[in-house]
C-alpha positions, 0 to 999 in steps of 0.5 A, spaced: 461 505 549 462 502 542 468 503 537 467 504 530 474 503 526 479 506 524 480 509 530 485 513 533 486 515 540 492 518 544 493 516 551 499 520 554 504 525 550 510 527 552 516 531 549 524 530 553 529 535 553 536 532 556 533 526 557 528 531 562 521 530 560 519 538 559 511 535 557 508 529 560 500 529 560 495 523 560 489 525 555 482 521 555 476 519 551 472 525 550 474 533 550 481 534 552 482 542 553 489 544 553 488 551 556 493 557 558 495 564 557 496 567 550 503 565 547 504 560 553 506 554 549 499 551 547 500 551 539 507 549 541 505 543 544 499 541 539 504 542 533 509 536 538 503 532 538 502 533 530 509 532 529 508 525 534 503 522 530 507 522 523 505 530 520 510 534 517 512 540 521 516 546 516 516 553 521 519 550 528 518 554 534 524 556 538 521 553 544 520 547 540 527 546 537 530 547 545 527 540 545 530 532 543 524 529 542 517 527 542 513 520 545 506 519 544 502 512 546 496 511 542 491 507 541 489 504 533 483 501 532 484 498 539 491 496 538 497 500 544 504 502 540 509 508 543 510 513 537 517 516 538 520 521 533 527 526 533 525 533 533 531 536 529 530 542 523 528 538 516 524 534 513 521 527 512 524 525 519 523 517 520 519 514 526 520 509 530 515 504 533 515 500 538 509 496 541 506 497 547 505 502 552 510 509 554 511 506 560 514 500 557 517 504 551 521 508 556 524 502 559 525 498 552 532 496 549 533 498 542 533 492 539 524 492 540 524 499 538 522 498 530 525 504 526 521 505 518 523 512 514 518 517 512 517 514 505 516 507 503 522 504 498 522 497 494 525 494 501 523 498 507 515 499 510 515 507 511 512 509 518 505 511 515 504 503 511 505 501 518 500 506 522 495 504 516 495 497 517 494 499 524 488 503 523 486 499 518 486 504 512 487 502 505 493 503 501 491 509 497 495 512 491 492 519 487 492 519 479 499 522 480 502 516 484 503 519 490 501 514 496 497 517 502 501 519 508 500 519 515 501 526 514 495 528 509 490 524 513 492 528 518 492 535 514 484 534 515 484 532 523 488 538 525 486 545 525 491 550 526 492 557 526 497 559 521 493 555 515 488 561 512 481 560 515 478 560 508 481 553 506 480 546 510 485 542 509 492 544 513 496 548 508 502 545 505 508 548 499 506 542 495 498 542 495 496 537 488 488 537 489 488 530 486 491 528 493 486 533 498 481 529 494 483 523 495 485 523 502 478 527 503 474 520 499 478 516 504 475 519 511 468 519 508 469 511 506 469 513 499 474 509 497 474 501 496 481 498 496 478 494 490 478 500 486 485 501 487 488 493 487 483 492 480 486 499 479 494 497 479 491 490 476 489 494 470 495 498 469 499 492 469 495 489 464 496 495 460 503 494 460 503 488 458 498 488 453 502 495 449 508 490 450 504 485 446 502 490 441 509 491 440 511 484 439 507 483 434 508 490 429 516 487 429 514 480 428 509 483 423 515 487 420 518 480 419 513 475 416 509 481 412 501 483 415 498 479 420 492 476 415 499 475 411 501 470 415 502 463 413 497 458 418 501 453 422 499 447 418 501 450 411 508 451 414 508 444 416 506 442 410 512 445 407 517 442 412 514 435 411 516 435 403 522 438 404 523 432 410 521 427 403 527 431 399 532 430 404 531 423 405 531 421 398 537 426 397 541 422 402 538 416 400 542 418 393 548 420 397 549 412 401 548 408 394 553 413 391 557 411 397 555 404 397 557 403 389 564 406 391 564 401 396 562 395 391 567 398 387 573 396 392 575 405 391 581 406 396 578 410 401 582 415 407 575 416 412 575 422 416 572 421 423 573 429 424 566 431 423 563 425 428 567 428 432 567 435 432 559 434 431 559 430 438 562 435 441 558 440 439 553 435 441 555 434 448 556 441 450 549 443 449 546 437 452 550 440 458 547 446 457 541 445 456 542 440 463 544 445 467 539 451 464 533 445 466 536 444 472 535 451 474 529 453 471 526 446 476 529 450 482 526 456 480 520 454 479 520 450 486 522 456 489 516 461 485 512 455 488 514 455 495 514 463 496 507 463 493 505 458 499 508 462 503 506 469 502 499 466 501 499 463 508 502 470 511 496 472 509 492 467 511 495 469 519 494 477 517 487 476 516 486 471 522 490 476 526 484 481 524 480 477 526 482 475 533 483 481 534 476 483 532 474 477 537 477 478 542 475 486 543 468 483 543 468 478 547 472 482 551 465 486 553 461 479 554 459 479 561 455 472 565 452 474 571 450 466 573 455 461 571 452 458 565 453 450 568 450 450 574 446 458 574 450 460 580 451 468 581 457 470 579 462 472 583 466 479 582 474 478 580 479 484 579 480 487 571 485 482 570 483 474 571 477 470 566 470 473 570 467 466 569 473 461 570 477 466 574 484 464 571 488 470 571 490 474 564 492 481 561 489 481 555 493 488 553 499 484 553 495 479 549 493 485 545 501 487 544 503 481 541 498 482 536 500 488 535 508 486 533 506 479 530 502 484 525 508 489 523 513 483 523 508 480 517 507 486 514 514 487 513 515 479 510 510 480 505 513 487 502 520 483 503 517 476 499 513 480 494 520 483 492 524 477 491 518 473 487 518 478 482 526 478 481 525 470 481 519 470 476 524 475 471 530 471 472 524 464 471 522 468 464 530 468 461 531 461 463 525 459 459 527 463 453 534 460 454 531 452 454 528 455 448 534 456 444 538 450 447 534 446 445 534 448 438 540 448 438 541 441 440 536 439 435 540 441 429 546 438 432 543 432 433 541 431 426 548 433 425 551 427 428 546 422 426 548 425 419 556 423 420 555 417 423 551 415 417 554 418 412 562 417 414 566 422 409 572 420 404 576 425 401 575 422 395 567 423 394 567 427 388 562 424 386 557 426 392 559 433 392 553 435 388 549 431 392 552 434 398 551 441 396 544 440 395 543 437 402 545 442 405 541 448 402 535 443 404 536 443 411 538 452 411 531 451 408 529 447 414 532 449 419 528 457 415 522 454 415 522 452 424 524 458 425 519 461 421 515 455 424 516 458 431 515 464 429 508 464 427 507 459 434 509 465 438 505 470 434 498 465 434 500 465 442 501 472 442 495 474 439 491 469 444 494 473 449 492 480 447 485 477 446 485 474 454 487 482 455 483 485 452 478 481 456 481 482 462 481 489 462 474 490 460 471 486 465 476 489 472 474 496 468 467 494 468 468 492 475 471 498 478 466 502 474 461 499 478 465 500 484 466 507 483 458 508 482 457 505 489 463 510 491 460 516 488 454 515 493 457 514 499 461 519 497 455 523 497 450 520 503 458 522 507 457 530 505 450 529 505 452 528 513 456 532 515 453 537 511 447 536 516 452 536 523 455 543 519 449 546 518 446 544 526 453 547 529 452 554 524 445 554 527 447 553 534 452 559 534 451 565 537 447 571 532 453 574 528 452 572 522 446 573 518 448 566 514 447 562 519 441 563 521 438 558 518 443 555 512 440 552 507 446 548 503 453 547 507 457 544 501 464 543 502 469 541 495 476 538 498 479 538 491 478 546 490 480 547 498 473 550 500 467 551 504 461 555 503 455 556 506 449 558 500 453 558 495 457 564 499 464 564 501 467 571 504 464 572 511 467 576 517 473 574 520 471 571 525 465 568 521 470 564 517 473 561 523 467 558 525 465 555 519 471 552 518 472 549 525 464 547 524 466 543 519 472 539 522 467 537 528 461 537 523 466 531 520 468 528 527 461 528 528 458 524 523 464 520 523 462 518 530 455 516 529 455 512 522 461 507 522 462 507 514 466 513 515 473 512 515 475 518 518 479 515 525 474 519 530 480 523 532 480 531 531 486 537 533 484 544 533 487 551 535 484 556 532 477 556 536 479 564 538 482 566 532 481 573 528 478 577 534 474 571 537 469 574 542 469 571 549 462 569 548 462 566 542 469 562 543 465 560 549 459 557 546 463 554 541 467 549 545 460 547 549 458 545 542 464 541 541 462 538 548 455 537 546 457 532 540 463 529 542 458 527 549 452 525 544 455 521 539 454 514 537 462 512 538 468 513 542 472 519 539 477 524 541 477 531 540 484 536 542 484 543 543 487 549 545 484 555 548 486 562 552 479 562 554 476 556 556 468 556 558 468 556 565 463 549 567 469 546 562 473 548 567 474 540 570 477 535 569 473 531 566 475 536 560 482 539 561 488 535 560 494 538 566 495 545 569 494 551 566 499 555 563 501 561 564 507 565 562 512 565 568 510 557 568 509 556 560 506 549 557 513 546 556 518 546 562 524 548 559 529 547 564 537 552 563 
């Protein structure tokens, strides 16, 4: 049978007490059904497993708590990894993942065990960016910030039976609709990333555009209103007259100078200010050097790091990619060699069918798996570092800019020094001096104004650029959401359909499903109805909130835009008084869609009262509890 991704399928799980294992079950493709007597351990043992995929578990049972920690293998989107996490009272506990299956897992050391938290930092991946990359799911954050977990996707996967039978989602304290409605967009494939990277673009753009904005009502503060201010031409022109008085004033001052000398006038010259002005000059010349020196290094730096990210991608997608290839070649099969059209002999499961050379492709797979996580955590790590080199690369720019202005003027200080050697008796040059210096404040203003008024021409020509960025990504993503606003709505026209089959199909106690006409369902208010009615009998409601996450596993495994994982828990088919027959028929309905979907999917659940043809192996998962041999074997 075909697998459509994101796929979740749990292997073998096991919980350990005392390094014992007190549950340690294999589980398959299809219906798993774990069965027993009432309060034998079965809810017990379905909330471990919650647990184990990364769900947030707040009312721990006494049974459970007995127990040091829980192990699942599973397979995501065709990838083996060994989850494994601490079972201890509190919240956000860390997970650690290891690549390759339990057996491995258990005989591992330490070191090949990766350890991630339950929520993400600047520098550290949590565990659900892992398993999502895995799953290949979209990193996916709700209008109030707050990242998608793995718990919140599996809120919407398992049914249990403490959560009210009038809502869908698992219930938690802390409920925002914003982030149920985005968790329940994602499994419908109503969500495209690019939304959500033109969504930070836009917001970074913004940012950057207020920042703009606020540099300019400063600069405007300074120069008098934006059609105030004078062209750049004009303030050339400016400097350009006040560069023709300087130099016919020093003009004046060295034919003073000279007529002093041609009238033989004793004269002491001072080299002090040759010297103070070269000194001047040679500290901002090594500055300047070495801020230039700096700035080259970074910016070979930005660049290398640029490649390299680049190139880490460029691996994370061929890695896709061959992951992808490698899981459909896996399935050809030549029945005549394709050189010579002999028959083709048959050879065991671990060696090339055509050329018989031996391999084991989920080794091949592990590998895969690893190398994946590994860059993930390269490409987080780089893109931290990039944008610290890219701040610090911004200072160092604006460091030259103002070194270097500083080495003109005292340039031109030197130059002037050595051109105009001072005397103690130049009395008749002071004048002249005086009026040198107040020309060249008005230079050194009019650069500086001068500089300004570049600045603002820049900004100004930036602020249009992100204007026009941001309305072309708006465009885009508003084109984007469309799309998404009817994939969202063929996904609950679907699962409306597989709902109302399962409504129609259950026995006759409820008159409203007899023939249903509209099944809607609203992740943000948390609620189903059926014909615009939502109070029904007890057990009525536990029907249809059961149908509905077998509706939604259903039309996942049978149209591959979802992005649901084709992977479903459930402990509350009996719940509020469910008669026999009616449990009974329900669980035969689970059998019937998972055995005629389009894809593989899995489906968990417990029972007290299992249908007695699905008492098989096909469909059970271990023994049946009882209370003197309970679900957990919980040793003294």
């Amino acid at each position: 049978m075909m697998r459509f991704d994101p796929s979740l399928r749990v292997v073998r799980f096991r919980v350990e007490r005392r390094g014992t294992a007190a549950y340690d079950e294999q589980f398959h493709l299809g219906v798993n059904i774990v069965r027993g007597a009432n309060s034998s351990g079965k809810s017990t043992v379905l909330n471990l497993l919650f647990y184990a995929l990364g769900g947030e578990l707040r009312d721990w049972s006494e049974t459970a708590l007995l127990c040091d920690r829980v192990l699942v293998e599973v397979l995501l989107s065709g990838k083996t990894v060994t989850l494994e996490r601490d079972i201890a009272e509190g919240r956000s506990r860390p997970m650690q993942i290891f690549s390759g299956s339990m057996d491995d897992a258990l005989e591992a050391k330490p070191h090949l065990w990766l350890r991630h938290p339950y929520a993400r930092s600047d520098s550290t991946a949590s565990f659900s960016e892992i398993l999502f990359g895995l799953l290949g799911f979209p990193e996916v954050t709700t209008e109030a910030r707050a990242n998608i977990t793995m718990n919140q996707v599996l809120r919407l996967l398992y049914a249990d039976q403490l959560s009210p039978v009038d809502t869908i989602f698992k219930a938690e304290p802390f409920d925002p609709p914003a982030l149920r409605d985005a968790v329940g967009r994602m499994l419908c494939g109503a969500f495209d990333s690019e939304v959500y990277t033109n969504g930070l673009r836009i917001r970074e753009l913004d940012k950057e555009y207020e920042q703009i904005v606020g540099e300019l009502r400063s600069f405007y503060r300074i120069l008098g209103k934006a059609d105030q201010i004078p062209s750049e031409g004009l303030f050339g022109a400016q400097q350009a007259e006040l560069l023709r008085d300087r130099a016919q004033l020093l003009a004046e001052i060295h034919t003073l100078e000279g007529e002093m000398v041609a009238a033989a006038q004793p004269q002491i010259l001072s080299l002090a200010a040759q010297r103070t002005a070269y000194d001047t000059l040679q500290q901002l010349q090594g500055r300047l050097a070495d801020a230039v020196s700096r700035r080259d290094a970074l910016s070979l730096e930005v660049k290398d790091s640029s490649d390299f990210m680049a190139e880490l991608q460029r691996k994370r997608e061929a890695l896709d990619d061959a992951e992808a290839v490698t899981h459909e070649i896996d399935h050809v099969r030549f029945h005549f060699c394709p050189s010579c059209f002999a028959p083709m002999e048959e050879v065991g499961p671990h060696a090339c069918h055509l050329c018989k050379t031996p391999f084991d492709a989920e080794k091949g797979k592990l590998r895969v798996v690893a190398m994946i996580g590994d860059i993930e955590i390269q490409l987080k790590q780089s893109r931290l570092l990039q944008k610290t080199r890219l701040s610090e690369l911004v200072r160092i720019d604006a460091l030259i800019e103002d070194l270097t202005a500083g080495w003109q003027a005292a340039s031109r200080q030197f130059t002037e020094a050595q051109q105009s050697p001072s005397s103690e008796l130049r009395q008749q040059v002071n004048a002249a001096q005086r009026q040198l210096g107040y020309i060249d404040r008005q230079i050194e203003d009019l650069q500086e104004k001068l500089r300004i008024a570049e600045i603002v021409s820049g900004l100004n020509t930036k602020k249009q650029e992100l204007a026009s960025s941001i309305a072309k990504l708006k465009e885009r993503n508003d084109s984007l959401e469309r799309d998404q606003e009817q994939r969202l709505a063929n996904a609950f026209s679907r699962v409306s359909d597989e709902v109302r089959k399962l409504l129609v199909d259950d026995v006759s106690r409820q008159d409203s499903f007899e023939n249903p006409e509209t099944i809607r369902f609203d992740f943000v208010a948390n609620r189903i109805s059926v014909d615009q009615h939502t109070y029904f009998s007890a057990s009525s409601r536990v029907v249809l909130r059961n149908s509905f996450f077998v509706g939604f596993l259903t039309a996942a495994a049978n149209v591959r835009s979802f992005r649901h994982p084709r992977f479903l828990m459930m402990d509350s088919i009996e719940d509020k008084g469910m008669e026999p027959e009616r449990a009974h028929n329900f669980q035969r309905l689970i059998v019937r869609n998972v055995e005629l979907a389009a894809s593989e999917c899995q489906v968990i659940f417990g029972t007290s009262m299992i249908a007695p043809d699905l008492e098989d192996p096909a469909y059970t998962v271990g023994r049946r509890s009882t209370q003197q041999h309970r679900t957990l074997a919980i040793g003294g």
